[in-house]
LOTOR-314990 format. One line per 8 residues: number of its first residue (from 1); their letters; for each residue x negated, y negated, z negated of N, C-alpha, C, O. Coordinates in steps of 0.05 Angstrom, whole numbers. Atoms other than C-alpha are relative to their C-alpha. Last residue first. Example, Ala and Ser with C-alpha at 12.3 -4.5 7.8 and 13.67 -1.06 7.14 Angstrom:
<nodes>
2 = sa = 16/24/1/-273/21/-143/15/-22/-14/5/-44/-18 | -18/24/0/-246/90/-156/-18/-24/0/-39/-24/-13
</nodes>
This chain:
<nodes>
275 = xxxxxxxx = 15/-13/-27/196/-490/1241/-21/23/-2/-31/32/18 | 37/11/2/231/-500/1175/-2/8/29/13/23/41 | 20/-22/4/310/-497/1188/-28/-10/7/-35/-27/22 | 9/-15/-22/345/-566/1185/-17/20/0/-39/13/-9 | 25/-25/5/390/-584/1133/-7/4/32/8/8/51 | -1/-27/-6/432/-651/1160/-27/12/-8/-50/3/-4 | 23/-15/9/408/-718/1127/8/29/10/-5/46/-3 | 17/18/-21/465/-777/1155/-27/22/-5/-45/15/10
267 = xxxxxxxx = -10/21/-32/525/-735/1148/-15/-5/8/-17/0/32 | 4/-19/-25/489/-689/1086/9/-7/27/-1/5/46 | 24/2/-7/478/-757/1046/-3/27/27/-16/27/48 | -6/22/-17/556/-770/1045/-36/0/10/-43/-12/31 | -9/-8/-20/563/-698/1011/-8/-27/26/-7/-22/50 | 16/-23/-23/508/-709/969/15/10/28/4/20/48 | 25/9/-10/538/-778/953/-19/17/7/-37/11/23 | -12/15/-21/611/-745/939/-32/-9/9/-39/6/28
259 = xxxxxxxx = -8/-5/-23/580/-697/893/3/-7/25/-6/5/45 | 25/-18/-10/540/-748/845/5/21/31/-8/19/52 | 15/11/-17/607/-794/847/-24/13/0/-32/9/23 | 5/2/-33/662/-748/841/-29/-13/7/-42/-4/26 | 20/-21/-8/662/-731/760/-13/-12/32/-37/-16/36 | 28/-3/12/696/-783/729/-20/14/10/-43/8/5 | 20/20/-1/743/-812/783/-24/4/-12/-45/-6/-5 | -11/12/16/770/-733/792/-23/-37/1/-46/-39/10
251 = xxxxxxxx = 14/19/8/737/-683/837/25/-24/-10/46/-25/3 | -5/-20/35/762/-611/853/-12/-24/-7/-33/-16/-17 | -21/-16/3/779/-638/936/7/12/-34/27/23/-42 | 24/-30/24/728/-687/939/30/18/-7/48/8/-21 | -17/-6/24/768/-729/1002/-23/19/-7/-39/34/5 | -9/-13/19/715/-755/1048/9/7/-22/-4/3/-42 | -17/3/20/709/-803/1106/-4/22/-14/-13/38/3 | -10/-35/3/650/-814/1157/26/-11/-26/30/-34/-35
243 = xxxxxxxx = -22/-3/17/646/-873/1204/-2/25/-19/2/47/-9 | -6/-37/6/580/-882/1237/14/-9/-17/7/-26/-33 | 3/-9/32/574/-960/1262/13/27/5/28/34/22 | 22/-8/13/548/-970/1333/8/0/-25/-13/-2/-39 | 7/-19/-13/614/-972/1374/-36/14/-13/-47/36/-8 | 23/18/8/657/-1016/1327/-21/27/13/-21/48/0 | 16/-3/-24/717/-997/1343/-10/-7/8/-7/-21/27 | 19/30/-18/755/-1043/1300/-17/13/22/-25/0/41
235 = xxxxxxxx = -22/14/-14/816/-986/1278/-25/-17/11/-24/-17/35 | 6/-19/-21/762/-938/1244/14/-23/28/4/-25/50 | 30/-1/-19/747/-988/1198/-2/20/26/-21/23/41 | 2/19/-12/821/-994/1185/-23/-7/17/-25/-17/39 | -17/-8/-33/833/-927/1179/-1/-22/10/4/-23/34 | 7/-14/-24/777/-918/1129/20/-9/21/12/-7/44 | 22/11/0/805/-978/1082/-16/24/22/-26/11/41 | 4/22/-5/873/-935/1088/-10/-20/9/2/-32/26
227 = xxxxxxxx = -13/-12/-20/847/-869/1058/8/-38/21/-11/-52/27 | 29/-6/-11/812/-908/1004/11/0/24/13/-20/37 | 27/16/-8/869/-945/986/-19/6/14/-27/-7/33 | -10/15/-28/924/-889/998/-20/-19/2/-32/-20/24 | 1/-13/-18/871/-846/942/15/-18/30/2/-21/51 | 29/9/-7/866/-909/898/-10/26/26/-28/22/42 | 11/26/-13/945/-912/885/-21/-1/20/-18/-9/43 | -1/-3/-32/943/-835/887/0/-26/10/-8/-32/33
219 = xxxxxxxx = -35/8/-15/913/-835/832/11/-8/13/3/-31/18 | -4/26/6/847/-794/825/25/-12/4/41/-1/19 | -23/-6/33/852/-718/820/-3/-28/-9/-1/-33/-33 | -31/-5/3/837/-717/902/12/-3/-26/36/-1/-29 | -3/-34/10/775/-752/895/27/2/-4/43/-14/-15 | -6/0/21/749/-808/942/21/24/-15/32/42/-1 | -14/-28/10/704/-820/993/20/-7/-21/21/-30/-30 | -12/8/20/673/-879/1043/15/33/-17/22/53/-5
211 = xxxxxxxx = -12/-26/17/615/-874/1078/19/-7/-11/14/-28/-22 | -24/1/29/601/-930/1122/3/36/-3/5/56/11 | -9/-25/-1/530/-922/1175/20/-3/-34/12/-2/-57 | -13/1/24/509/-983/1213/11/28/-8/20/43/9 | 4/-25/11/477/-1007/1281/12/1/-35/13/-19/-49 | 36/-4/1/496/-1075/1299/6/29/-25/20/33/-44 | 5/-40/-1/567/-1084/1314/-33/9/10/-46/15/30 | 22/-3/-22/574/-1164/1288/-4/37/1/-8/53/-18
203 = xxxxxxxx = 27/-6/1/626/-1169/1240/-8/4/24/7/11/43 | 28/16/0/679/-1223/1258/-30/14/-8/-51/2/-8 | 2/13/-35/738/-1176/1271/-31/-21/12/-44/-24/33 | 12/-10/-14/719/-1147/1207/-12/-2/29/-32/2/43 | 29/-9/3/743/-1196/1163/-19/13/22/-38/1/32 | 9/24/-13/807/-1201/1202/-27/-7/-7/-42/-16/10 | 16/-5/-23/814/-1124/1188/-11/-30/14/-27/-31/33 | 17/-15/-19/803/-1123/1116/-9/-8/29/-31/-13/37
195 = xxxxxxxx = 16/10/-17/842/-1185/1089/-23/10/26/-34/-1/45 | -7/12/-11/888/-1136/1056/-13/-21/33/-8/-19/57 | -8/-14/-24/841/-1093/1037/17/-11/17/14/-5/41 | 23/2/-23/814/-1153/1001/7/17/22/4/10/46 | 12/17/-19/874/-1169/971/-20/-3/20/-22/-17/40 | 14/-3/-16/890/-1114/940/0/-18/23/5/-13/46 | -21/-2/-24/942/-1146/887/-12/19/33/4/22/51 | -23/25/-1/887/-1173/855/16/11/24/13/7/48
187 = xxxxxxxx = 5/31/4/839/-1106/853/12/-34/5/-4/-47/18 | -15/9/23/874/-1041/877/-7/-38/-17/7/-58/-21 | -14/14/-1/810/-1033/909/40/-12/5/49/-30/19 | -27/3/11/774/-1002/864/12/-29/14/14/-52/4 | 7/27/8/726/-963/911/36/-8/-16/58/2/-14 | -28/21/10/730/-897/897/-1/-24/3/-8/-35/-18 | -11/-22/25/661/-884/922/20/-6/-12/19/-28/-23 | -24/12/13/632/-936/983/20/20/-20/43/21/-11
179 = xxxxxxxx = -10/-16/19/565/-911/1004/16/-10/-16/8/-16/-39 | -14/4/24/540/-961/1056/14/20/-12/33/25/3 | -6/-23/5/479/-959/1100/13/-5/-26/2/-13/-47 | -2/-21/-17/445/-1017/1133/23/20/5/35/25/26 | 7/-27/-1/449/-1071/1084/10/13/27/28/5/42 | 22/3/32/453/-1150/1072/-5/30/5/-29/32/2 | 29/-7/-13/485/-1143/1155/-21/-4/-29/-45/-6/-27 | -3/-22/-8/557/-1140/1125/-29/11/8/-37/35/6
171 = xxxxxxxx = 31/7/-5/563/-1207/1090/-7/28/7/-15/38/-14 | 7/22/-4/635/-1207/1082/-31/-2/3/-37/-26/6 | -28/9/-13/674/-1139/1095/-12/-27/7/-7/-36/29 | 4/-19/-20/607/-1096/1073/17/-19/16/11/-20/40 | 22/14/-5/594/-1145/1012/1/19/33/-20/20/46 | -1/28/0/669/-1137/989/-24/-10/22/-20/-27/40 | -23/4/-16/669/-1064/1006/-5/-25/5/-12/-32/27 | 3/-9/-20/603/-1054/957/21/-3/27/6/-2/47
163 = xxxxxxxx = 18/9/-11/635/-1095/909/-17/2/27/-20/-16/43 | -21/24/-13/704/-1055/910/-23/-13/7/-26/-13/31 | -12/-8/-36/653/-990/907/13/-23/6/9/-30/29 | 24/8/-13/616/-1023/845/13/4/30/11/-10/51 | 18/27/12/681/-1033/810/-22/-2/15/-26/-25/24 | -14/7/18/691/-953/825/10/-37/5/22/-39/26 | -19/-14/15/626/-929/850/19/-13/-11/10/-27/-29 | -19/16/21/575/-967/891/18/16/-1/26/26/20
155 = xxxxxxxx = -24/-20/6/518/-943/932/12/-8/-22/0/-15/-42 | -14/7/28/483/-999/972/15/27/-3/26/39/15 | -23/-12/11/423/-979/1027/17/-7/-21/4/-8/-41 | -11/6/25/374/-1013/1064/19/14/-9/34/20/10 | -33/6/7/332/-985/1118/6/-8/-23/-10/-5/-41 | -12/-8/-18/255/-1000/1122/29/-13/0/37/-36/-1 | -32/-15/-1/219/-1033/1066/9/8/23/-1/-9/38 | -15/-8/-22/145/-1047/1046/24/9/10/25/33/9
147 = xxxxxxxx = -2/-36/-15/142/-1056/976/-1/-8/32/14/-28/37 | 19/-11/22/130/-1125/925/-4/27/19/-24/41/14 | 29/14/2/155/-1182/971/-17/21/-8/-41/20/-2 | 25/3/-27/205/-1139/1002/-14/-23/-1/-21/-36/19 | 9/-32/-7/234/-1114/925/-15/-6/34/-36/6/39 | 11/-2/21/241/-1198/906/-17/32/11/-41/34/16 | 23/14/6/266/-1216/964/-17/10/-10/-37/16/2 | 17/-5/-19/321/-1163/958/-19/-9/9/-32/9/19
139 = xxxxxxxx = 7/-21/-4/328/-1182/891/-5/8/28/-30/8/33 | 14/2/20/336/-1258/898/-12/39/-5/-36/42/1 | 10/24/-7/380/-1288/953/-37/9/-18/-59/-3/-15 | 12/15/-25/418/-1231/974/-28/-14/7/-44/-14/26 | 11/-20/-16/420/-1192/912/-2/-6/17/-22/5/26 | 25/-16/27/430/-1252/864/-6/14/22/-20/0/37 | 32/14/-1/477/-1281/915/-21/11/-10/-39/19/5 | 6/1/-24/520/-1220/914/-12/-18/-2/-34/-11/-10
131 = xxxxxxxx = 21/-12/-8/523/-1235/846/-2/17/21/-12/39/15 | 22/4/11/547/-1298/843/-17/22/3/-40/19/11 | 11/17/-16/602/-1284/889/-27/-6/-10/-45/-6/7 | 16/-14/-15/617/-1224/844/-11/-16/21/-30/-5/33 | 11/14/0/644/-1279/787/-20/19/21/-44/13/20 | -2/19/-25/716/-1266/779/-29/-11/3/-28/-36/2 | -7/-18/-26/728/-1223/713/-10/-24/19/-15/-45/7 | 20/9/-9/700/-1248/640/2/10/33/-19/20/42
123 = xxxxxxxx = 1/34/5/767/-1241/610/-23/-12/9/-23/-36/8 | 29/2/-10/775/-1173/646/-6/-37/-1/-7/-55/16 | 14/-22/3/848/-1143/616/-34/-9/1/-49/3/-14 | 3/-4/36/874/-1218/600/-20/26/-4/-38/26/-20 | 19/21/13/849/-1242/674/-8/2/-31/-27/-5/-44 | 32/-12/-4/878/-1179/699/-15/-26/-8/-39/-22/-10 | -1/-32/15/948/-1184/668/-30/4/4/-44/15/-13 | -2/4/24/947/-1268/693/-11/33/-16/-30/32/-33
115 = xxxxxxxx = -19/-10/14/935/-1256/768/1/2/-30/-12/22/-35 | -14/9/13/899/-1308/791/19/20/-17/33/13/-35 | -33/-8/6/843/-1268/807/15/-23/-7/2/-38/-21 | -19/11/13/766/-1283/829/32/8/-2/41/19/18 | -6/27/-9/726/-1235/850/15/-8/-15/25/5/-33 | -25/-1/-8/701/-1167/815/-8/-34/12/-29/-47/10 | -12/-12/-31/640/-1138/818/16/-3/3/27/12/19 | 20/2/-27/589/-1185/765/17/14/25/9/8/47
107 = xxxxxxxx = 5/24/-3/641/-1198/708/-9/0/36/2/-9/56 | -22/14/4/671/-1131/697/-3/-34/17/13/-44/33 | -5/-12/-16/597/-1100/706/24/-10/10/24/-12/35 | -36/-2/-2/576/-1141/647/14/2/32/21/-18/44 | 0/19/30/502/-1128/626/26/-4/1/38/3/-19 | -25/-2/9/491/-1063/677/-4/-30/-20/-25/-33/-33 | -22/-4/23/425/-1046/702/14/-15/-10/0/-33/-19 | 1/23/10/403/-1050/781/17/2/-29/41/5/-28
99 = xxxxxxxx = -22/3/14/378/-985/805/1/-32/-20/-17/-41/-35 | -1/25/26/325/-990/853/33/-2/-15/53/-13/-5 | -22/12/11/313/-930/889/-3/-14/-20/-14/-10/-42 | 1/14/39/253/-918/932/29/-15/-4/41/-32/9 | -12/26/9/259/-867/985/-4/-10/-16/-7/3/-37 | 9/19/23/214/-813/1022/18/-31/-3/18/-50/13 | 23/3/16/253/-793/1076/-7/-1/-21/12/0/-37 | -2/38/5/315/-755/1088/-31/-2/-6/-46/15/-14
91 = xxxxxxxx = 15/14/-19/314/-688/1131/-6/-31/-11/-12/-50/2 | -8/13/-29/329/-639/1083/-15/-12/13/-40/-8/14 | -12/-25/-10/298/-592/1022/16/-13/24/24/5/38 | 8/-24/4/252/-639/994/15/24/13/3/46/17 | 17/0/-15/274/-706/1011/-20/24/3/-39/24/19 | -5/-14/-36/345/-679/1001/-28/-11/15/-30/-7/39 | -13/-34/-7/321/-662/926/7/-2/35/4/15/52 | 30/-17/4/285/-725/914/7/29/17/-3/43/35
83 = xxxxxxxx = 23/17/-23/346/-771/926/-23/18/13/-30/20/37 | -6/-2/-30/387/-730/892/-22/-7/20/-36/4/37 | 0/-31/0/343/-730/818/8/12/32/-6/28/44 | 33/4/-18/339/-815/845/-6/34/-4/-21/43/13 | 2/3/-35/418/-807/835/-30/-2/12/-37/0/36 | 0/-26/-20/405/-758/767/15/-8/36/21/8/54 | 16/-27/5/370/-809/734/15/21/15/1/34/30 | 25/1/-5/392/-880/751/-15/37/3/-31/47/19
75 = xxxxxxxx = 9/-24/-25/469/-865/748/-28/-3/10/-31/5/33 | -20/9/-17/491/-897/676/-6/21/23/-4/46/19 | -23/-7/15/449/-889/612/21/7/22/39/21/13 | 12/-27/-1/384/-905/650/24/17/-11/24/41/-6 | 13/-19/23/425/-958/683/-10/16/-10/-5/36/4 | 23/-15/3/442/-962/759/-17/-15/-30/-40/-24/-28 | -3/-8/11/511/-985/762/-24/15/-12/-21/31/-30 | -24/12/18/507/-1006/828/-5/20/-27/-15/42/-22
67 = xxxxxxxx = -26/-14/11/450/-970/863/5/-9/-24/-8/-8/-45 | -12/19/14/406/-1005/928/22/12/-21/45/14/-11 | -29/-9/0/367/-952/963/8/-20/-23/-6/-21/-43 | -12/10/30/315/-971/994/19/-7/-5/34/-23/6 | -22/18/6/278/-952/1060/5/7/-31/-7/23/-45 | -34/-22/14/207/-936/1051/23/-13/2/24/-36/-5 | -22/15/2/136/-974/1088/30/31/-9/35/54/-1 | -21/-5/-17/68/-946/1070/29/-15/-3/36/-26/-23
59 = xxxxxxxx = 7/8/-12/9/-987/1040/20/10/32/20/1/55 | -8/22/0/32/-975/974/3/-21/25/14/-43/25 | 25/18/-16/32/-904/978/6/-30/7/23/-35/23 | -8/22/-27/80/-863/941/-35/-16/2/-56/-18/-9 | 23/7/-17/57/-792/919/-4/-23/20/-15/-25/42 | 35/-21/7/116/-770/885/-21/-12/29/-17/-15/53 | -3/-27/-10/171/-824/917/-27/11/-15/-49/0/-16 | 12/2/-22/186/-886/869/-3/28/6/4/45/-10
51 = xxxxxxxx = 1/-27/-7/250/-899/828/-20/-2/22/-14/-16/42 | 10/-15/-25/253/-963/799/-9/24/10/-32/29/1 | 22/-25/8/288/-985/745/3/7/31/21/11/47 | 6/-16/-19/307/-1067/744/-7/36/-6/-22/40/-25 | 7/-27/-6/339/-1099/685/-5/16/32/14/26/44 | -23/-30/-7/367/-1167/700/-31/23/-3/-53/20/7 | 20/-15/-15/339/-1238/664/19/29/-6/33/37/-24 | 11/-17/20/394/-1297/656/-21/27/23/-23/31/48
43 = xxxxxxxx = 13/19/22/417/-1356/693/-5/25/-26/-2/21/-50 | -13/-9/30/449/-1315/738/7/-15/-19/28/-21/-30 | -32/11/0/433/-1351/795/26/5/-17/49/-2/-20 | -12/34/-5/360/-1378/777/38/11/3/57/-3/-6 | -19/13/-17/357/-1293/753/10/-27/-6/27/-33/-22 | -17/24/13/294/-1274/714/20/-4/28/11/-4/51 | -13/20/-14/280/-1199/738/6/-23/-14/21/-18/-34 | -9/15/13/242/-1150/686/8/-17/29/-11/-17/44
35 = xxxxxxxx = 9/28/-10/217/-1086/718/32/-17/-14/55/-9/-18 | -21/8/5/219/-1009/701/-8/-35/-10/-23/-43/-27 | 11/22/17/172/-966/739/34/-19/-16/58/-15/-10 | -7/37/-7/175/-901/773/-4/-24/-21/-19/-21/-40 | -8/1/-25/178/-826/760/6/-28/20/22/-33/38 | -1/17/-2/136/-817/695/7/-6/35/-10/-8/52 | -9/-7/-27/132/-762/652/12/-20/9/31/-28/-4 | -32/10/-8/86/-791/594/7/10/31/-8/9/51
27 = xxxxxxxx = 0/26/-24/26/-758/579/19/-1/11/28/17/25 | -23/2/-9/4/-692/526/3/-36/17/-15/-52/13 | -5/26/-5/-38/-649/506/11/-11/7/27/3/19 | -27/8/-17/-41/-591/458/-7/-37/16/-13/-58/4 | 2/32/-5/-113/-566/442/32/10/18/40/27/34 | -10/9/-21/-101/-486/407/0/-35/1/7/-48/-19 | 17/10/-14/-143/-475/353/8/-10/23/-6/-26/35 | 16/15/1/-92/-476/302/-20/-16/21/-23/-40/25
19 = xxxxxxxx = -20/30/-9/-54/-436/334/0/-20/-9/17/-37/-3 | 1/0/-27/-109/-379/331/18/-31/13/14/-47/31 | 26/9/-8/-121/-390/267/-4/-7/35/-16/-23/49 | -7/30/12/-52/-381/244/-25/-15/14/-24/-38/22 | -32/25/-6/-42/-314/284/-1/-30/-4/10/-46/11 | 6/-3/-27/-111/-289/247/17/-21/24/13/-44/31 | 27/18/4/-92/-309/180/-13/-5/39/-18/-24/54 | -10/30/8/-17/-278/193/-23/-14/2/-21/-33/18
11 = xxxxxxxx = -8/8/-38/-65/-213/221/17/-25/9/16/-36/31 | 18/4/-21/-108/-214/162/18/-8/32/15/-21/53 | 14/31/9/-53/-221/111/-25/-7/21/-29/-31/27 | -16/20/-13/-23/-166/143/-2/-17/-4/10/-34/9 | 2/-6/-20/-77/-114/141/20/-24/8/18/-34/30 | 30/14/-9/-97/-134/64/2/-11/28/-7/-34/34 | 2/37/11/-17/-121/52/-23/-15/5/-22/-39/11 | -22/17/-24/-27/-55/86/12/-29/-5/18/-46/12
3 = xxx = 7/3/-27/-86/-37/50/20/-8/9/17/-31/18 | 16/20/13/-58/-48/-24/-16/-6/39/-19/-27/50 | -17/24/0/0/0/0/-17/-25/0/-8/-44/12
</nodes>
């Protein structure tokens, strides 16, 4: 007995020694950068996080993906997770995504309202004119002083999708490539959809690619919207923009938007077998 207690105190001693000796090391996992903006039109400073490609090169040019809502809390981390994945297993390039973070979301994507119910619901509502400037006048600047850039891209969800619409209907050439996700427009009476097609009549048909989606377990208000806002873009026959539409058939407002944006990325990124 006195031996086998010796035998296991040696081999615990042993064991301990051993993981002892072991060197652990260790260094931040690190997929990009995270930048301070002062905004003249803000009048305050915006959260940037930047998503760069493994092995970027400063000396190469990337399009850039512009995403609403892009907090670390929000959709920063598993839309630059996409990103990666169809430049790895599709045909997309190397991208850098700049997610722009959040201070009052309410404020910055809606327009103005008279409507009283939505002025009480979104007491800081009506001020996306402002920031569309900001991103016109000041972030995009800002990202093609510091990167090389290609295509542009906006992806907007919700609030970000009515934004996204807004800046697609009225200043249409700020981006390339639009990813419009529930958009909520529902927004004063839908006015903008309203104004859709005479808007349109005046964009210029320079190359362009709309996505628009939205999820069947949303309500049906925002499903005839979407639906709708496609049929009108389809109605201008506009011979260089790519139309796509898709209903998420098991998708709801909470869930849809990671899905919906791989589906809207497989349109413009088809798989192609290795050679």
């Amino acid at each position: 007995m006195i031996k086998k207690i010796a035998l296991a105190c040696s081999m615990i001693f042993t064991v301990g020694c051993t993981l002892s000796a072991q060197t652990v090391t260790s260094k931040p996992l690190t997929i990009g950068e995270v930048r301070t903006i002062k905004s003249k039109t803000l009048n305050e400073d915006r959260t940037l996080n930047i998503y760069l490609p493994q092995g970027f090169d400063k000396t190469k040019s990337y399009p850039v993906i512009y995403l609403l809502d892009g907090s670390m809390n929000e959709d920063f981390i598993h839309v630059t997770g996409l990103i990666q994945f169809f430049n790895l297993m599709y045909s997309m390039p190397e991208t850098i995504v700049v997610g722009v973070a959040n201070i009052d979301r309410k404020r910055d994507y809606t327009f103005h309202t008279d409507l009283k119910d939505l002025q009480k619901d979104y007491p800081t509502t009506g001020h996306s004119d402002k920031f569309i400037e900001f991103l016109e006048k000041e972030l995009k600047p800002y990202m093609e002083s510091q990167f090389k850039t290609t295509d542009k891209y906006l992806f907007g969800q919700s609030l970000g999708g009515l934004l996204a619409t807004e800046i697609l209907l009225k200043k249409p050439e700020m981006f390339n490539n639009y990813f419009i996700i529930s958009p909520s427009l529902w927004w004063d009476n839908e006015s903008l959809l309203k104004q859709a097609p005479q808007l349109l009549s005046k964009s210029p048909d320079t190359k362009k690619f709309v996505y628009v989606s939205v999820g069947k377990g949303e309500h049906q208000i925002m499903i005839k919207e979407a639906e709708t806002f496609y049929n009108i873009l389809k109605k201008t026959g506009k011979k260089n923009w790519t139309l796509e539409y898709k209903m998420m058939e098991t998708d709801n407002h909470a869930t849809i938007l990671h899905r919906s944006l791989y589906e809207g990325l497989v349109k413009m990124f088809p798989y192609q077998e290795p050679k």
